[in-house]
MARDO-248576 format. One record per residue: residue in one letter; x, z, y of N, C-alpha, C in turn. Coordinates in steps of 0.1 Angstrom, whole numbers, padded with zeros to 4 digits, m for minus. Atoms other than C-alpha are relative to their C-alpha. Layout:
{pt A, {X, Z, Y}, {X, Z, Y}, {X, Z, Y}};
...
% end
This chain:
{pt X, {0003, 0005, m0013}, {0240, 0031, m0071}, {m0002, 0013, 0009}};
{pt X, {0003, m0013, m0009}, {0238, 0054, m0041}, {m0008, m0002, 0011}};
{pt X, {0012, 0004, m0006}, {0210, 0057, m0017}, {0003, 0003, 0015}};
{pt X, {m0003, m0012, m0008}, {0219, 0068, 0019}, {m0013, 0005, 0012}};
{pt X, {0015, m0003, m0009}, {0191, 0087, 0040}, {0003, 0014, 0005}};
{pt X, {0000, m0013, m0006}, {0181, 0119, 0053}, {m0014, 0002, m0004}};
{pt X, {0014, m0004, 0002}, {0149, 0142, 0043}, {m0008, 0000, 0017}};
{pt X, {0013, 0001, m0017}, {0133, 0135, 0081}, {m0003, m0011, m0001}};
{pt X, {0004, 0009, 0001}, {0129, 0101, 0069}, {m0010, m0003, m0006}};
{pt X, {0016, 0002, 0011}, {0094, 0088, 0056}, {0008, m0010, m0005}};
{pt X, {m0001, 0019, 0004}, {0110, 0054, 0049}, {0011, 0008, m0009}};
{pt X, {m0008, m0004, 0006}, {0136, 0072, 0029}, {m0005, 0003, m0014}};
{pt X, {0007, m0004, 0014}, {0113, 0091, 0007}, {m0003, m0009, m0009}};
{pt X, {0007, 0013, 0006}, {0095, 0058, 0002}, {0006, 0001, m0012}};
{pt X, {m0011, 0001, 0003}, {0127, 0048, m0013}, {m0001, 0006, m0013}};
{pt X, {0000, m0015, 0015}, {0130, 0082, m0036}, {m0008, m0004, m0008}};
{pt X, {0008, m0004, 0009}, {0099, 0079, m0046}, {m0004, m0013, m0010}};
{pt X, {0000, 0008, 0015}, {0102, 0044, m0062}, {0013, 0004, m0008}};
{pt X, {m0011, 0000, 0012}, {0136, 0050, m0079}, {m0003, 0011, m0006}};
{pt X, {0000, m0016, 0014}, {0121, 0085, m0096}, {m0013, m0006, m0009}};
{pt X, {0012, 0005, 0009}, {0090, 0062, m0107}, {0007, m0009, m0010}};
{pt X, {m0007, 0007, 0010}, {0115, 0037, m0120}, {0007, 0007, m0009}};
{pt X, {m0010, m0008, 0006}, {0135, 0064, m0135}, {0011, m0007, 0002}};
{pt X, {m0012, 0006, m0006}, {0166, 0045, m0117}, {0012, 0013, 0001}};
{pt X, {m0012, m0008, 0000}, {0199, 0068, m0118}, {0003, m0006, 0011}};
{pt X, {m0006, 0007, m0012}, {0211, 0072, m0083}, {0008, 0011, 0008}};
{pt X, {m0007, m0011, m0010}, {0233, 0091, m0056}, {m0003, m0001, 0010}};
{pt X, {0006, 0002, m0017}, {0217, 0102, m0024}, {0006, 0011, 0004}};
{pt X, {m0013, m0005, m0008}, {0242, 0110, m0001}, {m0008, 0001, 0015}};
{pt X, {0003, m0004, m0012}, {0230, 0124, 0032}, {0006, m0003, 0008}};
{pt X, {m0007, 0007, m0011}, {0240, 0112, 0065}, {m0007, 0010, 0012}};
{pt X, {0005, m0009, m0011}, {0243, 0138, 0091}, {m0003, m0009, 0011}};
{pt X, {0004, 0009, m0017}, {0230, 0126, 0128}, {0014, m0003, 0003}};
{pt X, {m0016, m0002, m0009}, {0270, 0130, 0141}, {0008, m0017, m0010}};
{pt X, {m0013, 0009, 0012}, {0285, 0108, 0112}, {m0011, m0015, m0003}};
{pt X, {0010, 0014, 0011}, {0254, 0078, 0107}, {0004, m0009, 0007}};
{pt X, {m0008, 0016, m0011}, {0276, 0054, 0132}, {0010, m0001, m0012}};
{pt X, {m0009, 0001, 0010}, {0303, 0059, 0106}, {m0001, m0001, m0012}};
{pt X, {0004, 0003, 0010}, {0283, 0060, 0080}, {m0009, m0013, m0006}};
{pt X, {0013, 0006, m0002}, {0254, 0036, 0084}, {0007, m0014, 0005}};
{pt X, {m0003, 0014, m0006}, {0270, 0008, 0104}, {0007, m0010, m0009}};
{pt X, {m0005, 0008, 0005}, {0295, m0006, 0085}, {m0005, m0007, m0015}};
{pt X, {0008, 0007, 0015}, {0267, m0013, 0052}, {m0010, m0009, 0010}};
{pt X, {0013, 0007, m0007}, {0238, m0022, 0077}, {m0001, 0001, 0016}};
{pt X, {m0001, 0002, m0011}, {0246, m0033, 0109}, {m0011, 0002, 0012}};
{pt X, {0011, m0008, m0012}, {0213, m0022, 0126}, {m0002, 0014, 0002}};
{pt X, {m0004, m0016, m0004}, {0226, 0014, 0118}, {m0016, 0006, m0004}};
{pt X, {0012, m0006, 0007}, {0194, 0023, 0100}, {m0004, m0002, m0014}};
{pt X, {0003, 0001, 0013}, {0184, 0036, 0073}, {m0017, 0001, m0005}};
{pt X, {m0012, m0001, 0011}, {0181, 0040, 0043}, {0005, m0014, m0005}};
{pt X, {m0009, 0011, 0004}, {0201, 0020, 0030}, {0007, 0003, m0014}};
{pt X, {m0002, m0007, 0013}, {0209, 0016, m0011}, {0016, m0011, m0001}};
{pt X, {m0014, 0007, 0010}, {0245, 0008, m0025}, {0002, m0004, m0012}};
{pt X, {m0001, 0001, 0014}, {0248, m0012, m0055}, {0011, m0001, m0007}};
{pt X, {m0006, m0004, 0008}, {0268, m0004, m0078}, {0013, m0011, 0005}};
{pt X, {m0010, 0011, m0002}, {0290, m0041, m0072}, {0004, 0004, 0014}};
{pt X, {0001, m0001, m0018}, {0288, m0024, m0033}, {m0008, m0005, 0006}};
{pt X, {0008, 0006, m0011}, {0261, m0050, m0019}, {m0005, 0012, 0005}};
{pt X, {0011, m0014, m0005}, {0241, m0029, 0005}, {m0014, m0009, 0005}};
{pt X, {0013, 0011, m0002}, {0204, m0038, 0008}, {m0011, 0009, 0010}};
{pt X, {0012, m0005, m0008}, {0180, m0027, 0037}, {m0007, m0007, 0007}};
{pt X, {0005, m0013, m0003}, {0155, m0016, 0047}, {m0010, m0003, m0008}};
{pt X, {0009, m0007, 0014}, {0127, 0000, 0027}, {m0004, m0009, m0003}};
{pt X, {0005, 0009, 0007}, {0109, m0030, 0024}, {0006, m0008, m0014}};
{pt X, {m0009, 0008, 0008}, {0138, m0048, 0010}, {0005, 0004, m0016}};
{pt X, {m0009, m0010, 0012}, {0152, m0018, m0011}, {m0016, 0001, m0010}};
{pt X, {0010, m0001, 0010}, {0116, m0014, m0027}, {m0004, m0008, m0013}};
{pt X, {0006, 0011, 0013}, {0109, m0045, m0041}, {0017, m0007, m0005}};
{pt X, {m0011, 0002, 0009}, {0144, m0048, m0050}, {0001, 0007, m0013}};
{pt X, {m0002, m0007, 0008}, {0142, m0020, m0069}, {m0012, m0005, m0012}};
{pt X, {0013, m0001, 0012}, {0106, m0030, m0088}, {0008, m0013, m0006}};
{pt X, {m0007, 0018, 0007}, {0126, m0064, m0098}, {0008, 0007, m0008}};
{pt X, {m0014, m0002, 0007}, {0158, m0046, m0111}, {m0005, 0005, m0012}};
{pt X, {0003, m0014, 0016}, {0139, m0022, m0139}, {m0012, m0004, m0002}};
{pt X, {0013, 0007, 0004}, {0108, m0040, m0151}, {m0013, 0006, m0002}};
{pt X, {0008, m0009, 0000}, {0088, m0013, m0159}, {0004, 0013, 0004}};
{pt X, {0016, m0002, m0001}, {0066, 0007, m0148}, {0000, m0012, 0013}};
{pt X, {m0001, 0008, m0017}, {0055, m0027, m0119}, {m0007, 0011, 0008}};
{pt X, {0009, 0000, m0011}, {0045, m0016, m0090}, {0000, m0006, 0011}};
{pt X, {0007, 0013, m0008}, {0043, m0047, m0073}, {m0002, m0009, m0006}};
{pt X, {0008, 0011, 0010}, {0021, m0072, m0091}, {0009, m0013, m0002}};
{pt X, {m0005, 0006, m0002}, {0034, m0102, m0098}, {m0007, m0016, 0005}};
{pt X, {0006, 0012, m0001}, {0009, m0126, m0093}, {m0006, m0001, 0019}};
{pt X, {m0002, 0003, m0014}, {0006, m0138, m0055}, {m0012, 0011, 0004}};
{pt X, {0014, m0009, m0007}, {m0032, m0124, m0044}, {0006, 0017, m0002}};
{pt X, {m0003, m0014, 0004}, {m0023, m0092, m0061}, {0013, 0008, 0011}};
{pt X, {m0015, 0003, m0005}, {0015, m0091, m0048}, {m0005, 0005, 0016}};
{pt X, {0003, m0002, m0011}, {0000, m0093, m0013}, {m0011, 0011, 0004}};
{pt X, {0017, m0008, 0001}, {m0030, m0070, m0016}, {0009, 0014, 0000}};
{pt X, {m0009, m0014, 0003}, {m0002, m0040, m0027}, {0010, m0002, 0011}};
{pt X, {m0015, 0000, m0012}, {0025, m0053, 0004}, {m0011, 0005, 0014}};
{pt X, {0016, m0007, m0014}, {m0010, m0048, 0028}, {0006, 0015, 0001}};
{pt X, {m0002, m0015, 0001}, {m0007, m0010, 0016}, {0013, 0001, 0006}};
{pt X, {m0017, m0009, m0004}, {0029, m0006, 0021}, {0003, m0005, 0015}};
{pt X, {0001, 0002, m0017}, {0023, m0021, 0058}, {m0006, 0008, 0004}};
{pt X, {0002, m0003, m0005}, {m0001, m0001, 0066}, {0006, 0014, 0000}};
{pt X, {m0008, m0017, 0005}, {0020, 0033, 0052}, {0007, 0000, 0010}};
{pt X, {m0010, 0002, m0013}, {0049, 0020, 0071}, {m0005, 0001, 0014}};
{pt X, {0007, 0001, m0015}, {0023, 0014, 0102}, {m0003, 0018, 0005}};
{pt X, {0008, m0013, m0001}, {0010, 0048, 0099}, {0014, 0013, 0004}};
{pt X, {m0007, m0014, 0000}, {0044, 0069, 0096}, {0009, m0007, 0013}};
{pt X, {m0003, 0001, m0008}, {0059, 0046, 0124}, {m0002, 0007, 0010}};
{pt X, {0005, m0005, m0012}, {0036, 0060, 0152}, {0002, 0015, m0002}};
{pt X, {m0002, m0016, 0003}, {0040, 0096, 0136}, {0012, 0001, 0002}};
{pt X, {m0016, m0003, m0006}, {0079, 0091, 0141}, {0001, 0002, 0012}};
{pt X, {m0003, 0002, m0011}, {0076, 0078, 0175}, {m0007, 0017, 0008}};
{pt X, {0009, m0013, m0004}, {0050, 0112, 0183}, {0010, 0012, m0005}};
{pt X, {m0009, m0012, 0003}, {0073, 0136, 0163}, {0013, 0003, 0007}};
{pt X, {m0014, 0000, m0010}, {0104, 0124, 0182}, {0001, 0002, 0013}};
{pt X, {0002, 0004, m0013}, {0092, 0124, 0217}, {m0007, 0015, 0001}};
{pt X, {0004, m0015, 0001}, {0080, 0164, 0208}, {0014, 0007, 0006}};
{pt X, {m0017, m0005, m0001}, {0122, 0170, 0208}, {0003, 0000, 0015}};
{pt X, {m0003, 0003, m0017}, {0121, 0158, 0247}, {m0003, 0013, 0010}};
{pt X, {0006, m0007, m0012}, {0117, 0182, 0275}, {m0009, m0003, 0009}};
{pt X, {0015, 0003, m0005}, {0082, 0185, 0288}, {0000, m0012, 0011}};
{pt X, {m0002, 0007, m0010}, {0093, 0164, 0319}, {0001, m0012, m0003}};
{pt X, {m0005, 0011, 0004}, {0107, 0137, 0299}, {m0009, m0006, m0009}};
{pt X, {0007, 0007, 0013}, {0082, 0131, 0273}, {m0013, m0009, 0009}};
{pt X, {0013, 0017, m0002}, {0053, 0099, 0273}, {m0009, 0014, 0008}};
{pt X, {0015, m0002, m0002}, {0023, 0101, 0288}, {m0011, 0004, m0009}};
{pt X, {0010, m0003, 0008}, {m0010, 0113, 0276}, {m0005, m0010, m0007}};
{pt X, {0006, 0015, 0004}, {m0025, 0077, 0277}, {0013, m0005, m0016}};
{pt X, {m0009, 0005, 0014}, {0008, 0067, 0250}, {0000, 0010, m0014}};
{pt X, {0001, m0010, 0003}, {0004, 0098, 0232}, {m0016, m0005, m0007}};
{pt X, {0014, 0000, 0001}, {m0034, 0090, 0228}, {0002, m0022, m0008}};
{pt X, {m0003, 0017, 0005}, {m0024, 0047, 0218}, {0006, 0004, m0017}};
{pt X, {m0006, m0010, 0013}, {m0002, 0068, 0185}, {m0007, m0001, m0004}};
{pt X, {0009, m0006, 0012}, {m0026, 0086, 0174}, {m0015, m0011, m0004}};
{pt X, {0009, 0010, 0004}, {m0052, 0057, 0175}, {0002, m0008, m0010}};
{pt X, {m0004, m0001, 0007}, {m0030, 0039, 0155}, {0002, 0001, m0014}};
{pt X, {0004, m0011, 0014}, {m0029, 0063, 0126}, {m0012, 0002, m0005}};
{pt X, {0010, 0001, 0000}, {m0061, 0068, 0130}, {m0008, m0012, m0009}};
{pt X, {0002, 0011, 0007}, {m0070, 0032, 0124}, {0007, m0004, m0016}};
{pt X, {m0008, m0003, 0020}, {m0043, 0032, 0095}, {m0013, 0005, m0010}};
{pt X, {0008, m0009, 0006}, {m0061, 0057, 0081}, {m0014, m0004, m0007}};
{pt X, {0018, 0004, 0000}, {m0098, 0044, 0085}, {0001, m0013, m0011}};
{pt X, {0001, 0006, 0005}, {m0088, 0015, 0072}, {0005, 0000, m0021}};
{pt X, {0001, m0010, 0016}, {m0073, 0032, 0036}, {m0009, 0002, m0003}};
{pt X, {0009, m0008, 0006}, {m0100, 0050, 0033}, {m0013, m0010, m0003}};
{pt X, {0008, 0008, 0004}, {m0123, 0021, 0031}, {0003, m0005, m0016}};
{pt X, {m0002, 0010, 0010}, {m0103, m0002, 0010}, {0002, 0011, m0016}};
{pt X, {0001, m0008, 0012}, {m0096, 0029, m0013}, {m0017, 0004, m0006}};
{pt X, {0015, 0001, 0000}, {m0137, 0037, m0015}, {0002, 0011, m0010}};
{pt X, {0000, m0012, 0008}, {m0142, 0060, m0046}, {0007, m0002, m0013}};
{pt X, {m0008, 0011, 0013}, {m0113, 0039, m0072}, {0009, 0018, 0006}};
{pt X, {m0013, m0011, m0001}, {m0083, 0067, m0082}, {0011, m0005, 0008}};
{pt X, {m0014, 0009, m0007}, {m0056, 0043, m0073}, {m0003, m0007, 0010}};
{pt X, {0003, 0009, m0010}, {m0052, 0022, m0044}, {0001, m0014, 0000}};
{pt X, {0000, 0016, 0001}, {m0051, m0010, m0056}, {0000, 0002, m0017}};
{pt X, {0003, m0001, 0014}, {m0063, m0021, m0094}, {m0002, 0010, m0006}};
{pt X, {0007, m0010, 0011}, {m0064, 0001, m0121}, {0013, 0011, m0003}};
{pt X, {m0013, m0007, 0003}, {m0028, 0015, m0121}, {0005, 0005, 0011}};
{pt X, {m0012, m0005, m0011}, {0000, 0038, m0097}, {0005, m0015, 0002}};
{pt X, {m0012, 0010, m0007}, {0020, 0011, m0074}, {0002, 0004, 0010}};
{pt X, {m0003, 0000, m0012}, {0033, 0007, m0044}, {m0009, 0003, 0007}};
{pt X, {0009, m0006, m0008}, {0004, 0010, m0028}, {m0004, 0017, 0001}};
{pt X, {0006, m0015, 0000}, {m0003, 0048, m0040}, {0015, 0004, 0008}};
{pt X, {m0012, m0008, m0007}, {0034, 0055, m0028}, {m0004, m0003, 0017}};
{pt X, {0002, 0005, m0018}, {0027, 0035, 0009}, {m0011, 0013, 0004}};
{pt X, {0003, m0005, 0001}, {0001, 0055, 0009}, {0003, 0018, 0001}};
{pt X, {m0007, m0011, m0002}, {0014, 0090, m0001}, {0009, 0002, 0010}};
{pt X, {m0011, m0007, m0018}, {0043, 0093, 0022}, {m0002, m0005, 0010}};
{pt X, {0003, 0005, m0015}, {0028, 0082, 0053}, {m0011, 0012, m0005}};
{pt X, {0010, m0011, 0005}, {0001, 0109, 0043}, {0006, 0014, 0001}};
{pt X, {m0007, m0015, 0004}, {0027, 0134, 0033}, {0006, 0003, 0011}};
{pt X, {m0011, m0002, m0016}, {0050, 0127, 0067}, {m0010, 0002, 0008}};
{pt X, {0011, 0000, m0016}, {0016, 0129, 0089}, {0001, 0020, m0003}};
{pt X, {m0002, m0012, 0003}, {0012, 0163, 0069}, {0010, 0012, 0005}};
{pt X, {m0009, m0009, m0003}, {0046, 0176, 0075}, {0005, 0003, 0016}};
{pt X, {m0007, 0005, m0017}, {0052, 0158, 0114}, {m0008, 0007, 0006}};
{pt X, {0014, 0001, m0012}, {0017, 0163, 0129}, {m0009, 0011, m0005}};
{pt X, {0010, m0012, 0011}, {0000, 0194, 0108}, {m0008, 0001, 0012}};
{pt X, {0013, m0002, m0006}, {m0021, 0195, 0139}, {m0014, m0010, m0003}};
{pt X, {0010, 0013, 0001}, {m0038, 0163, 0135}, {m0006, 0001, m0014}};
{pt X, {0010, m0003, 0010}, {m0067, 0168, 0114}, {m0004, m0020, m0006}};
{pt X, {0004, 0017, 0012}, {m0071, 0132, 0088}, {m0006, 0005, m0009}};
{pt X, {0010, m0003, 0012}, {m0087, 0151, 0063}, {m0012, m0001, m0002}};
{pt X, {0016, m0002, m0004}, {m0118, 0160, 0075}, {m0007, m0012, m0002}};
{pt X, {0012, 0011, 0000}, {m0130, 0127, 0083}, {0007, m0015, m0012}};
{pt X, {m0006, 0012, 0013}, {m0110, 0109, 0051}, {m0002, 0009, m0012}};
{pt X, {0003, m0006, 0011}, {m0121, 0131, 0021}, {0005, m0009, m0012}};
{pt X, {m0010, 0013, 0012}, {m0112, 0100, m0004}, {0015, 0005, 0002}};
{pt X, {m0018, m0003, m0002}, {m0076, 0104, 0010}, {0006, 0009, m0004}};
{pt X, {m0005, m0013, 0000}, {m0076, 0139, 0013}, {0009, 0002, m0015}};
{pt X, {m0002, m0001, 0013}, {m0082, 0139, m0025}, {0012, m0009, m0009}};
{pt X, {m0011, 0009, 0005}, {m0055, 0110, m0032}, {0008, 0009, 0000}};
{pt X, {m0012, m0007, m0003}, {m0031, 0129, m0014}, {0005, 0015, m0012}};
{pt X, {0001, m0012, 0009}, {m0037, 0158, m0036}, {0006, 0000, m0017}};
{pt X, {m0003, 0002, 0008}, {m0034, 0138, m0063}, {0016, m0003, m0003}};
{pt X, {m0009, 0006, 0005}, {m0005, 0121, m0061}, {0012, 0011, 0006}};
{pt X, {m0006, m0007, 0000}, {0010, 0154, m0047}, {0008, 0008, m0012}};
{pt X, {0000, m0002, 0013}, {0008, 0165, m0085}, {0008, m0007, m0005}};
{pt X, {m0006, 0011, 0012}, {0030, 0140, m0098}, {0017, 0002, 0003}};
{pt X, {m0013, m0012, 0002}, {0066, 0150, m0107}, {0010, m0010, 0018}};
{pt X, {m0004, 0009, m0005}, {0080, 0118, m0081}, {m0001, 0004, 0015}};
{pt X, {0002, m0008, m0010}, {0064, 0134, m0053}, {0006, 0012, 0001}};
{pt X, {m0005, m0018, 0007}, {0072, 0170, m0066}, {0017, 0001, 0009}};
{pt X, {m0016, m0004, m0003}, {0109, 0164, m0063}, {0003, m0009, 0011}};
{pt X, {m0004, 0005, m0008}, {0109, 0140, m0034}, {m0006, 0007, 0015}};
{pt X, {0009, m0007, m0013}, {0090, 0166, m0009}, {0013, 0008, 0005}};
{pt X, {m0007, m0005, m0009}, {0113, 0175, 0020}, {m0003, 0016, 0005}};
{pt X, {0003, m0014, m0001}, {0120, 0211, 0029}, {m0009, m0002, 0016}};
{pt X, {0005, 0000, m0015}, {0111, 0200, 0068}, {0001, m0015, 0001}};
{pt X, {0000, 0018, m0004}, {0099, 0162, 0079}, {0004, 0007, 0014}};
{pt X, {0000, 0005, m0017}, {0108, 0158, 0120}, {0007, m0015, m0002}};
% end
């Protein structure tokens, strides 16, 4: 199967980082900016990625879709439960990851603009509240457990990590550590782990 993305993508990594947990064999084929109308459209008509190719050709997006496609296709290791409460308790996490690296895209993107052209302070300041909130609310539901949901790695430690790792790489101003210590130490952890390791981008924007 082949995966198509770009390392400036958090929702991409996502991606990565369940097919290196599945141990999934795959081809990630990069999509310059110039070529993702020609590349991207004709699998997924909203022209965004990532987007995964299976092997028969279907194309399946976006991350949400390609995630829990992938924990179906290869049985082990789960990392999305299968029993309803559970199931929903780990899709929370990967909303609020996705919540958290959205507003960090929209903030990292609108840095590219010429001073004249970029948002307001007030929208600029709505972002990072946000993330913020993301955040606050992780750091609760994580409390002082290793993982973020049950007793095992899932989706949730991934939602987690790469919204964590892309704030890290987009926003290195913005201080989350400080007042998330739990997280801090997550992030640290799950930095350690080979999935992460090989799915860390030379540059997020």
């Amino acid at each position: 199967m082949k995966l198509l993305g770009t390392p400036a993508s958090p929702y991409v990594r996502k991606v990565r980082l369940v097919l290196e947990e599945k141990h999934i064999p795959y081809e990630y084929l990069l999509v310059p900016a110039l070529q993702r109308e020609a590349m991207v459209v004709p699998l997924n008509p909203l022209g965004k990625i990532p987007v995964l190719v299976c092997d028969n050709g279907r194309a399946i997006y976006d991350s949400p879709v390609i995630v829990e496609y992938l924990d179906g296709l290869v049985a082990e290791p789960e990392l999305i439960p299968r029993t309803f409460d559970e199931r929903i308790e780990v899709k929370r996490w990967e909303a609020l990851g996705d919540g958290i690296a959205d507003a960090t895209v929209l903030i990292s993107h609108d840095y590219r603009k010429p001073d004249a052209k970029r948002e307001t302070a007030e929208w600029y300041e709505k972002q990072r509240k946000k993330i913020h909130r993301g955040l606050a609310a992780m750091s609760k539901d994580l409390g002082d457990r290793k993982f973020c949901y049950g007793g095992s790695f899932t989706l949730a430690d991934i939602a987690a990590g790469f919204a964590m790792g892309y704030l890290d790489q987009a926003l290195p101003e913005l201080d989350w550590r400080t007042p998330h210590p739990g997280l801090s130490q997550l992030a640290e952890r799950l930095a350690a782990r080979d999935s992460f390791r090989k799915t860390l981008p030379a540059k997020a924007v």
